[in-house]
matplotlib code that plots the C-alpha trace (Angstrom):
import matplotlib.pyplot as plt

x = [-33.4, -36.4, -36.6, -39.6, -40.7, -43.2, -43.7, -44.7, -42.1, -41.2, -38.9, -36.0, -32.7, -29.2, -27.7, -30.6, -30.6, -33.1, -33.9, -34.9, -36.8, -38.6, -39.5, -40.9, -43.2, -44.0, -43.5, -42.3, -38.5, -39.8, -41.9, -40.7, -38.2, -35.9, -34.9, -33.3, -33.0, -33.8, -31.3, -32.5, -31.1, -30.0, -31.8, -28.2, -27.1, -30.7, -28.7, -25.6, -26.6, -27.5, -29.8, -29.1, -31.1, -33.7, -33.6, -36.4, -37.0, -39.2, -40.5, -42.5, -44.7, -45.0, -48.4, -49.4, -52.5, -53.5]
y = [-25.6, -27.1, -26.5, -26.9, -23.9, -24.4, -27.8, -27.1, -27.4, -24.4, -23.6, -20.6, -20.1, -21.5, -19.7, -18.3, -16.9, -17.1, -13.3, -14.7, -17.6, -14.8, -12.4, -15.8, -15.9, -12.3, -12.6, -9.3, -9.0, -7.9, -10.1, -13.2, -15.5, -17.7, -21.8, -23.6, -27.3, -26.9, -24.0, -20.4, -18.0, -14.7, -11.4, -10.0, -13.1, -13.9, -12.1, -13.7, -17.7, -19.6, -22.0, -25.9, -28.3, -29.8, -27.1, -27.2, -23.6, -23.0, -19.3, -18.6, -15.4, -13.7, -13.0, -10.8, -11.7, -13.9]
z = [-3.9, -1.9, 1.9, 4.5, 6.3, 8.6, 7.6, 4.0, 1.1, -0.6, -3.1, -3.1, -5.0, -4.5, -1.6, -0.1, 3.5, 6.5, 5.7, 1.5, 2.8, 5.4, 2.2, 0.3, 3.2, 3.5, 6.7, 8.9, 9.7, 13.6, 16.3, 14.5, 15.1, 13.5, 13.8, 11.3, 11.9, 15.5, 16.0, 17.0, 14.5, 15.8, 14.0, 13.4, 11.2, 9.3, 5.9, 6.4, 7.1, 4.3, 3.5, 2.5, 0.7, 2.3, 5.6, 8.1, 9.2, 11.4, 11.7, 15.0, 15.2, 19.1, 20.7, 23.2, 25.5, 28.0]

ax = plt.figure().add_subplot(projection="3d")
ax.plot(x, y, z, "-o")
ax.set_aspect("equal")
plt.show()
């Protein structure tokens, strides 16, 4: 199935979950969080919420500074 993360298409398999389309990314499972279609998705339920086609997730990375 195709979905947009971070505004560039990717593919991953049927059923996959917010934590699959992290690991396509390579992205760390800590500092990051999770909306898919606009909606924040809680750490505790990244394994268990699955993906549709055409999902816009959006995976924002925190920064320390000033």
């Amino acid at each position: 199935m195709h979905v947009w993360i971070n505004g560039e298409q990717r593919e991953l398999g049927t059923g996959a979950s917010v934590l699959d389309a992290l690991a396509s990314l390579g992205a760390p499972s800590t500092g990051v969080a999770v909306a898919v279609n606009g909606e924040v998705v809680p750490r505790a339920d990244w394994a268990a919420t699955a993906l549709a086609e055409g999902a816009r997730i959006e995976v924002l990375t925190a920064v320390q500074g000033g």
